[in-house]
N, C-alpha and C positions, 0 to 999 in steps of 0.2 A: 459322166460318160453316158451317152448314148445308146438304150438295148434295143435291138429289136425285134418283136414280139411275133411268134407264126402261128396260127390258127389252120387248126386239122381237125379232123375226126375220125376218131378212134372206131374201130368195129369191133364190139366187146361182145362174148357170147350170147347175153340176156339183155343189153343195150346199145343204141351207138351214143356215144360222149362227145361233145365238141370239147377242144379244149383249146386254150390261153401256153405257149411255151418259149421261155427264153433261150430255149436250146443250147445256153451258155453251161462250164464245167463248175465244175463246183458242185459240195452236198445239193441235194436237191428238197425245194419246199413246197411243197402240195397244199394251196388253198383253197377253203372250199365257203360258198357263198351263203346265206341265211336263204330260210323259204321265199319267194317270189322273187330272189334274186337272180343275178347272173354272175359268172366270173370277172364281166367288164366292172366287178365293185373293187378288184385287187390289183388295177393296172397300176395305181403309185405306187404300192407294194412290188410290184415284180419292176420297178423303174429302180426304186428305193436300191434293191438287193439281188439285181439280176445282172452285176456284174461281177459278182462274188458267187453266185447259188444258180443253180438251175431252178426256175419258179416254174410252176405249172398250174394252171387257173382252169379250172373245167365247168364248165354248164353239167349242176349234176341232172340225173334221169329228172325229165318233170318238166324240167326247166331250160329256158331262152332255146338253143340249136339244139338241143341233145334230145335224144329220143323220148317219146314219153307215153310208155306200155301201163295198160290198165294192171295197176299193182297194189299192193298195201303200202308200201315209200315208206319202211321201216329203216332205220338207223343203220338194221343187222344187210338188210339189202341196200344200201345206199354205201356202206362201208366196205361189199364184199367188191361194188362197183369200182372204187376208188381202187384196191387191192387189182383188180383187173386191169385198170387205167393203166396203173405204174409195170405194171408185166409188161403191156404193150410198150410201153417207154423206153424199157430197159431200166428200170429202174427198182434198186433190189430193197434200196429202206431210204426212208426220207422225215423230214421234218413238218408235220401236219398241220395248220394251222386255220381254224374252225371257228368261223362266225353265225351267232342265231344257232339257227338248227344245222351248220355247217359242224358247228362246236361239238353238236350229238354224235354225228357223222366221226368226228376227229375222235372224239372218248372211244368210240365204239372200236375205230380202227387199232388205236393202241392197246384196248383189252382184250381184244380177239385176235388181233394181228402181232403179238409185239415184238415179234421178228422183224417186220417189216415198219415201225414207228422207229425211229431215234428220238425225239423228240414230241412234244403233240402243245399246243394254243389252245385252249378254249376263250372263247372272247366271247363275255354278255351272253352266256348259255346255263341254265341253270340244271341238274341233273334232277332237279325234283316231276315227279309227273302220275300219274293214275299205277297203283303198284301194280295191278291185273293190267295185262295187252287185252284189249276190246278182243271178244271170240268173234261178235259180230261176224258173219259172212262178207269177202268185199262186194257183193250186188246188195246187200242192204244199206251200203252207205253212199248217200246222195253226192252226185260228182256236181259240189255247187263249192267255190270257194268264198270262204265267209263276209272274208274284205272285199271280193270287186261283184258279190253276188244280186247289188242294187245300182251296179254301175252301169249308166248306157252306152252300155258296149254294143257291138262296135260307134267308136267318138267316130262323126263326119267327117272332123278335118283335125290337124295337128293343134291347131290352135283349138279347139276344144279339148282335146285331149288335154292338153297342159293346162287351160284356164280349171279347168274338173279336179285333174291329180294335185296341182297347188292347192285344192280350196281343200282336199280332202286329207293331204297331210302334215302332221304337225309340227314338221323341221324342213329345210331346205335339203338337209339329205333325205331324208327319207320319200321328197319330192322325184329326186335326182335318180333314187335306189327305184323307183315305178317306174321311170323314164324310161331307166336302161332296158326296161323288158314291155315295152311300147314297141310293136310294129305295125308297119300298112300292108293292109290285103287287099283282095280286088272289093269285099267289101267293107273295108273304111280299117281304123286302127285299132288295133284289139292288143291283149296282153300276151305275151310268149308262152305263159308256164300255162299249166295244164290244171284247169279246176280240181278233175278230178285225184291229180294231186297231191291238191295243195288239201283238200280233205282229206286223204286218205294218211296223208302224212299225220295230219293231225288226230284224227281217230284211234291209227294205230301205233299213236305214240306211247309209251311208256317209262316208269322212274327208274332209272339206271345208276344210282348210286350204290348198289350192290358191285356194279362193278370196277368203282374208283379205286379199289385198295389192290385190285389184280392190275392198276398200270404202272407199271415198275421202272419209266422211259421220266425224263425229267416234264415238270407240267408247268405248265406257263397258266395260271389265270389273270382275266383281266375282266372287271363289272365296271358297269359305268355309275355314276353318283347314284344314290339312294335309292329308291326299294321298286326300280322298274320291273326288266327283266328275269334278273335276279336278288331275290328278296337278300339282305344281310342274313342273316339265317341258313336258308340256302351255303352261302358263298362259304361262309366259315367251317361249313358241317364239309362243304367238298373240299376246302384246304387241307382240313382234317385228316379225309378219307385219304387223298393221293400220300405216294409215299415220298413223293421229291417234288416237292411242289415251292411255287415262288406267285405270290399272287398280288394284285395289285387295283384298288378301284380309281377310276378317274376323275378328275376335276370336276368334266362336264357329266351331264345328265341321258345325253345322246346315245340313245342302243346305237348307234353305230362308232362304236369304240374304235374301231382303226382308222377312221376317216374325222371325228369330229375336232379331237385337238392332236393333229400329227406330230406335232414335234412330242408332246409328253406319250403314246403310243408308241412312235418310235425310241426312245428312250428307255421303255420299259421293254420294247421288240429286241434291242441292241445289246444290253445287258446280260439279256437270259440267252444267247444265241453267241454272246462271249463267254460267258457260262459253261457251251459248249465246245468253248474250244475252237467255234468256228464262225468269228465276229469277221 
């Protein structure tokens, strides 16, 4: 079956969101994309299960269409955004599902929000990180993002762009994951997200495993093979922590777990989502 997908943006108090919606009935599942991403990373996702689910895909703050206000892009604000999104929607709890730094976003939502979670994904996100939040001031922390901070940006032409992004990344996705936030301006093609941040996110990140035992909502994890993103270590301490938890590592090695081997991803997506009652 055929969904198809409408693109809007949302006017939320503190940002505007573009978002990705199937506008179709059904629970609804709130995805949400890794740092330098955009929501265009979850469109086989919302093909997959957007005629059973209302799927919603947002460019969060920082990032691709959506607004991107000089801020700290902490988890606690990136998660009260998400909570704002779904008011606008009409949408009263939903099924979270969180890749990379999308995954911090989705934990945060379910421990803070868990009225409004049924469900929450972490995929390839690990809860470990600096136990103090940086006091740092945000005008001491340089709006340089780490990965494109030696890139020549803006590329001249498209075909520079891509000959550059291929040489510089080390899977065909995570080629494809830079693409998607590739635009042209009047001077040449630059990156959509917002350096400062993709810094500030990472400054004022912090280890959130204090809050895995307060998500009381069913937990899906998902790591990819061996000690990437999330160390083994890591993984078992956060199975641990959650108190309903179904966790799972993948074949391949690819941080991008729901796209690298999709039939075994969806498999494990299928499962935990029949789980709920609402395969």
């Amino acid at each position: 079956m055929s969904v198809y997908i409408s693109r809007a943006v949302a006017r939320l108090p503190d940002v505007d969101v573009f978002y990705r919606d199937t506008g179709t009935s059904g629970p609804a599942i709130l995805c949400l994309h890794g740092r330098w991403g955009r929501g265009e990373t979850w469109i086989d996702f919302m093909e997959r299960y957007g005629d059973r689910y209302r799927v919603v895909a947002p460019d969060q703050r920082g990032h691709g269409l959506s607004g991107k206000p000089v801020a700290k892009y902490t988890n606690e604000e990136m998660a009260a955004d998400m909570v704002s999104l779904t008011d606008s929607l009409g949408i009263d709890s939903c099924i979270v599902v969180g890749h990379s730094m999308g995954g911090g976003v989705a934990g945060h939502m379910a421990a803070l929000y868990p009225e409004r979670v049924d469900a929450v994904a972490i995929l390839d996100k690990s809860a470990s990180g600096p136990v103090a939040r940086n006091e740092a001031p945000l005008g001491a922390i340089a709006a340089i993002d780490p990965i494109t901070k030696d890139w020549p940006l803006p590329f001249s032409s498209l075909r520079e762009a891509r000959a550059f992004i291929q040489k510089e990344m080390e899977s065909a996705l995570s080629y494809e994951y830079f693409m998607n936030s590739l635009e042209e301006t009047v001077d040449g093609y630059g990156m959509m997200f917002s350096p400062q941040a993709m810094a500030a996110n990472i400054a004022y990140y912090k280890d959130w495993f204090d809050l895995l035992p307060s998500i009381r909502c069913p937990a899906l994890l998902i790591k990819a093979k061996g000690e990437g993103a999330v160390p083994r270590e890591d993984f078992l301490r956060m199975r641990s922590a959650l108190r309903r938890c179904t966790a799972h590592e993948m074949s391949a090695d690819d941080h991008n777990v729901h796209l690298s081997d999709t039939a075994e991803f969806y498999g494990y997506m299928d499962s935990f989502l029949a789980s709920l009652g609402r395969a």
